[in-house]
N, C-alpha and C positions, 0 to 999 in steps of 0.2 A: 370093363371092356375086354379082359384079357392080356394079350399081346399085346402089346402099342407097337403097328409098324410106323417105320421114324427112318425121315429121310434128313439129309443133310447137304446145305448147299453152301458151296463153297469149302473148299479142302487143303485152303493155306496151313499158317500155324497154329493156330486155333481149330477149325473145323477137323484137321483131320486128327488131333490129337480128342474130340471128340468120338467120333467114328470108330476108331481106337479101342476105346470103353466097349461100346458094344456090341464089338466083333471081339472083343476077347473076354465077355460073357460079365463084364462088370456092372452092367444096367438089370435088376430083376424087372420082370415085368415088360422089356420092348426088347425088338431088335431090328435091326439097320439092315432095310429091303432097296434104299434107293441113294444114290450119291450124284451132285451135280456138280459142274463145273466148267465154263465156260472157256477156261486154258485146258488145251489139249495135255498139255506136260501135266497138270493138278490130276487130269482124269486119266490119264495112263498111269500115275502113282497111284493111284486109289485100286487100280484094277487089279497091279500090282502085290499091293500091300494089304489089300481088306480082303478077307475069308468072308464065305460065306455067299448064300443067293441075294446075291445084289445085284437091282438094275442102275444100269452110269448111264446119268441123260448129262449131255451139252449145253440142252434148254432147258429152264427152269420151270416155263409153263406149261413144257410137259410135261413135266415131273408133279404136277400141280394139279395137273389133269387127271392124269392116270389113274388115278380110283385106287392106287398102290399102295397108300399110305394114307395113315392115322391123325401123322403128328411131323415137321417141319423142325430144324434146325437150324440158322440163318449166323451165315459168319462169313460175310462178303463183308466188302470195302462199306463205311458207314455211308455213305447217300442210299445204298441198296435196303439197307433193313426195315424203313420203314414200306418202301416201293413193295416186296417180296410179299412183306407180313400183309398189308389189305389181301394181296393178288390168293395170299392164305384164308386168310380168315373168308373171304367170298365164296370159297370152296370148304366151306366147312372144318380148315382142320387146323389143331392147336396147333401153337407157336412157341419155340424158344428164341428168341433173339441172344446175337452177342452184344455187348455192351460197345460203343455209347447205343442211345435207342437210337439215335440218329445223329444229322448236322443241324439242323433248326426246329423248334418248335413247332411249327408250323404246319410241318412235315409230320410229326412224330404227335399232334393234337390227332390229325387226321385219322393215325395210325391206330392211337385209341378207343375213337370211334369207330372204327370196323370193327376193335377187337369186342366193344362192350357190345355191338351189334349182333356178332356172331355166336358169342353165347359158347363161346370154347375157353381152352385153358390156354392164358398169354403171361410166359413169365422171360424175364430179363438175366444174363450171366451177371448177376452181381453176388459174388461166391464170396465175397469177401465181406457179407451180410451173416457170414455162417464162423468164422471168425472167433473163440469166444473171447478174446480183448473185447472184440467191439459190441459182442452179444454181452457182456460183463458190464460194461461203461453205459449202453443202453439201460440195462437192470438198473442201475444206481441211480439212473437220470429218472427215471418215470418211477421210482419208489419216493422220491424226494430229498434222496441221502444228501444230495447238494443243498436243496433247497433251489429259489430263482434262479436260475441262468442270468450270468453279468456278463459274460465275458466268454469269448470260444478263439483259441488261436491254433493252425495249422501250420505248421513249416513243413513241406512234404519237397524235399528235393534231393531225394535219393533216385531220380529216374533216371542216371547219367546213359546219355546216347552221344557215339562219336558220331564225325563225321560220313563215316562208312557203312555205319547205321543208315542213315538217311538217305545219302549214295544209291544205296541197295534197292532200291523202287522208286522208279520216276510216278508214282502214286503220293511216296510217301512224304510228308508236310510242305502239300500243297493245299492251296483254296480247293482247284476241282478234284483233284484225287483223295483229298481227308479230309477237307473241310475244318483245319483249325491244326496247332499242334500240340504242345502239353496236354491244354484243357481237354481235348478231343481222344487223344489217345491215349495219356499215362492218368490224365486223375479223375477219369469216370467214376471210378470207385470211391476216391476220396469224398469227391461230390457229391455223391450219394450216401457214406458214410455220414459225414459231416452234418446234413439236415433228419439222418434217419435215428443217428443219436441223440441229438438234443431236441429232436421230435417238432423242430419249426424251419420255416424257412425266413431268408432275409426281407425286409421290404423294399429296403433300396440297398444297390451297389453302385461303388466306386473305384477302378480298377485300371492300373495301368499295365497291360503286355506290352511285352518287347519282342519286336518281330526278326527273327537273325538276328538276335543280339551274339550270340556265342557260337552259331554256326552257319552255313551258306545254304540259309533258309527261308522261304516267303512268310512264314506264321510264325505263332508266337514261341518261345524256347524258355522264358521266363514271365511274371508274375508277381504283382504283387498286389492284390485285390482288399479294401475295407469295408466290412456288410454291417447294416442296422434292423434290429428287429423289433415287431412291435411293441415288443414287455422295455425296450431303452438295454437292451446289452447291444454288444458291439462284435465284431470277428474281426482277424486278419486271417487271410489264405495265402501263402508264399509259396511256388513249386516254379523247378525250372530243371532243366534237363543238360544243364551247364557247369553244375555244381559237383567235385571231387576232393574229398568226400561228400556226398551231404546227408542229409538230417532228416529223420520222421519222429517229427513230436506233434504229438494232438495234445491239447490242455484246454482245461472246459470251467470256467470258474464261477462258482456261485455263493448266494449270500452263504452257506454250511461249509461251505471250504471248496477245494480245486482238485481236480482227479486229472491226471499224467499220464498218457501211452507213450513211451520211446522203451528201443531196444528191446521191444516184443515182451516189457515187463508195463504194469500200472499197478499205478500209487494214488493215492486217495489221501490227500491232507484233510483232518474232520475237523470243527471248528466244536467245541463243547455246548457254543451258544451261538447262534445265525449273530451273524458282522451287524444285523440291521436292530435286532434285539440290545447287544452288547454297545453299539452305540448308543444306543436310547438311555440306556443305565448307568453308563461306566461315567464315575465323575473325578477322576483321577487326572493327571498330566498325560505323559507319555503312557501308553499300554494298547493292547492287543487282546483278541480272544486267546482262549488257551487250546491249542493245536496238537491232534494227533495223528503221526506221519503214521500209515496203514499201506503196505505190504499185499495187495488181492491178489488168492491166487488165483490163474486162469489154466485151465487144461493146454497144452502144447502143442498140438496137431488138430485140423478139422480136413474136411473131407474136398475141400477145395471144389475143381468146377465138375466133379463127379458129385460129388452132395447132390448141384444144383438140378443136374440132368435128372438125380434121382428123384429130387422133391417133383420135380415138373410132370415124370411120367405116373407118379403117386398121385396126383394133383387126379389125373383124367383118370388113372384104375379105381381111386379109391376116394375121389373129393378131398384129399389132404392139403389143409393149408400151404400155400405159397408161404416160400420166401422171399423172395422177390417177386412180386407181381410186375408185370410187362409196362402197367399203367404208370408206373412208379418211378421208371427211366426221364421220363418229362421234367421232375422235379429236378434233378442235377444237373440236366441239359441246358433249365432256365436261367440256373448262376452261370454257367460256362458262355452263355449266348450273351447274358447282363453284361459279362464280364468283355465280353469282345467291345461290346454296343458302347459301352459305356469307353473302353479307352480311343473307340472310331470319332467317340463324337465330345470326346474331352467333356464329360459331364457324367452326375447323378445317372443312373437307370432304375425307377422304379417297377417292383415288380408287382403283378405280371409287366412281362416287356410287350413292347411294340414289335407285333409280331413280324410284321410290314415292313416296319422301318431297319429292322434287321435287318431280312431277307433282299432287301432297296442295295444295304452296306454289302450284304455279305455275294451277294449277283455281282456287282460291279469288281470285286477282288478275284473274282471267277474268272471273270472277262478279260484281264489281264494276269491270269496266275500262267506261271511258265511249266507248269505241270500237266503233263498228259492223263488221263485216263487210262487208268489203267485193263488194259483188255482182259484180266484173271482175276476171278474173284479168290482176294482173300481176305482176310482178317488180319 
């Protein structure tokens, strides 16, 4: 294609710390012809602060219209991204979304069918796919150095938000202005980690959120979800936005031993002989496989959400493999949606969920959510 002209809508915190990159020459291969945003304040900083020939539209449909662009960047408030991406992909042109892909499945099923329709390149911010812990721990998991998957636990609640966090936008953790809170805003990634490493998803979840528990909030702030999958291992997922200090440990335990993410270090316990072997054989009293604790190194820097901008406009110049594929945001959305569904309705959610009966739950917390709408798209 050449150039990839690439627009960008929405120029909160997110968006315009994209826009950014490629007004200051970081993206080879594209550059930033268009910027939208629907707060006047967002578009007079944009006018401001970004060099170069750029047209500032207000409307998004114009900007959609216009024949000006290539290629889409989407980092509004989550109900918008999957709305923006169809009104995209109808007009022919690729998409990046930011992360979550959306608020419900439902929504964000839809969204995927336009993208498979339209036959362009649709990829998701999930930067934290590029990672190499988690590209390390993936390697180990589909070589078989584990063996079976028994077992997968997350404690991730190091997302501490005060008060004045939330304060800060009568958007933010509400039903109609966010559509959810932890699950929706801080552990998209993990979400999607979580099933992208150990290469399945759950079949059923069981999960209780606490809504305000720890701040004067309408959604959830804590967590503590247990998933079953088809092979009989088990998950817990713990995150909450309440916790000081708190803790990010991923542990993934299989019949060959258990591999450890905390403190931006992983360990690899190796078992000499799979647990399922050693028990068949061992006819001894007390005893154990023989264990060796391993040390893996991982490189220390990756390229964070410029990687992802990069791989995307490679994707359309050159056909290069996604790293995150667009289509791909659905799978974390579905534990995050389980996970509502399931503590709305005090029971099991198997998965796929009921997409209905969701959307039934999650309407009716709309209708009485004390949260406005936020008039500025941001991220």
């Amino acid at each position: 294609m050449g150039v990839v002209r690439v627009g960008v809508v929405g120029v909160g915190n997110m968006g315009s710390g994209h826009a950014v990159h490629f007004t200051a020459g970081r993206v080879k291969g594209a550059e930033l012809v268009a910027v939208c945003d629907k707060n006047p304040e967002r578009l007079q900083w944009a006018k401001e602060h970004l060099q170069g020939e750029i047209v500032f539209y207000p409307d998004v449909d114009d900007m959609l219209a216009s024949g000006s662009i290539d290629a889409v960047i989407i980092a509004t408030p989550h109900y918008d991204h999957p709305t923006i991406a169809i009104k995209a992909f109808e007009k022919g042109l690729h998409v990046l979304i930011e992360k979550p892909a959306g608020v419900y499945t439902k929504q964000v099923r839809l969204m995927n069918e336009a993208a498979a329709a339209s036959g362009t390149v649709f990829s998701i911010m999930y930067q934290m796919r590029m990672n190499p812990i988690f590209i390390k721990m993936r390697d180990l998991i589909e070589s078989g150095e584990l063996g079976e998957i028994r077992r997968t636990n997350w404690i991730i609640t190091n997302w501490y938000r005060s008060q004045s966090y939330y304060d800060s936008g009568s958007w933010r953790a509400t039903w109609n202005g966010e559509g959810g809170g932890v699950l929706l805003n801080q552990d998209p990634h993990q979400l999607d980690l979580w099933q992208w490493i150990i290469g399945m998803m759950p079949k059923r979840v069981r999960a209780f959120c606490h809504f305000g528990k720890w701040r004067n909030i309408e959604v959830e702030d804590d967590v503590t979800a247990y998933v079953e999958y088809e092979n009989g291992a088990t998950g817990v997922f713990v995150t909450s936005t309440g916790d000081a200090p708190g803790t990010n440990r991923f542990e993934i335990t299989g019949d060959r031993g258990k591999l450890v993410m905390e403190n931006d270090k992983l360990t690899l316990w190796r078992l000499r002989v799979s647990e399922k072997e050693f028990n068949a054989t061992y006819k001894g009293g007390f005893g154990e496989p023989e264990c060796w604790k391993c040390d893996i190194p991982t490189p220390g820097s990756y390229p964070d959400h410029l990687g992802i901008i990069q791989n995307f406009v490679d994707a359309i110049n050159h056909g290069t493999q996604l790293i995150a594929p667009g289509e791909e945001g659905l799978k974390g959305l579905t534990v995050s949606n389980a996970m509502h569904l399931s503590t709305w309705t005090d029971n099991w959610v198997d998965l796929p969920i009921d997409e209905e009966l969701y959307l039934e739950h999650l309407q009716e917390r709309i209708k009485h959510s004390c949260g406005n709408k936020m008039a500025a798209s941001t991220s």
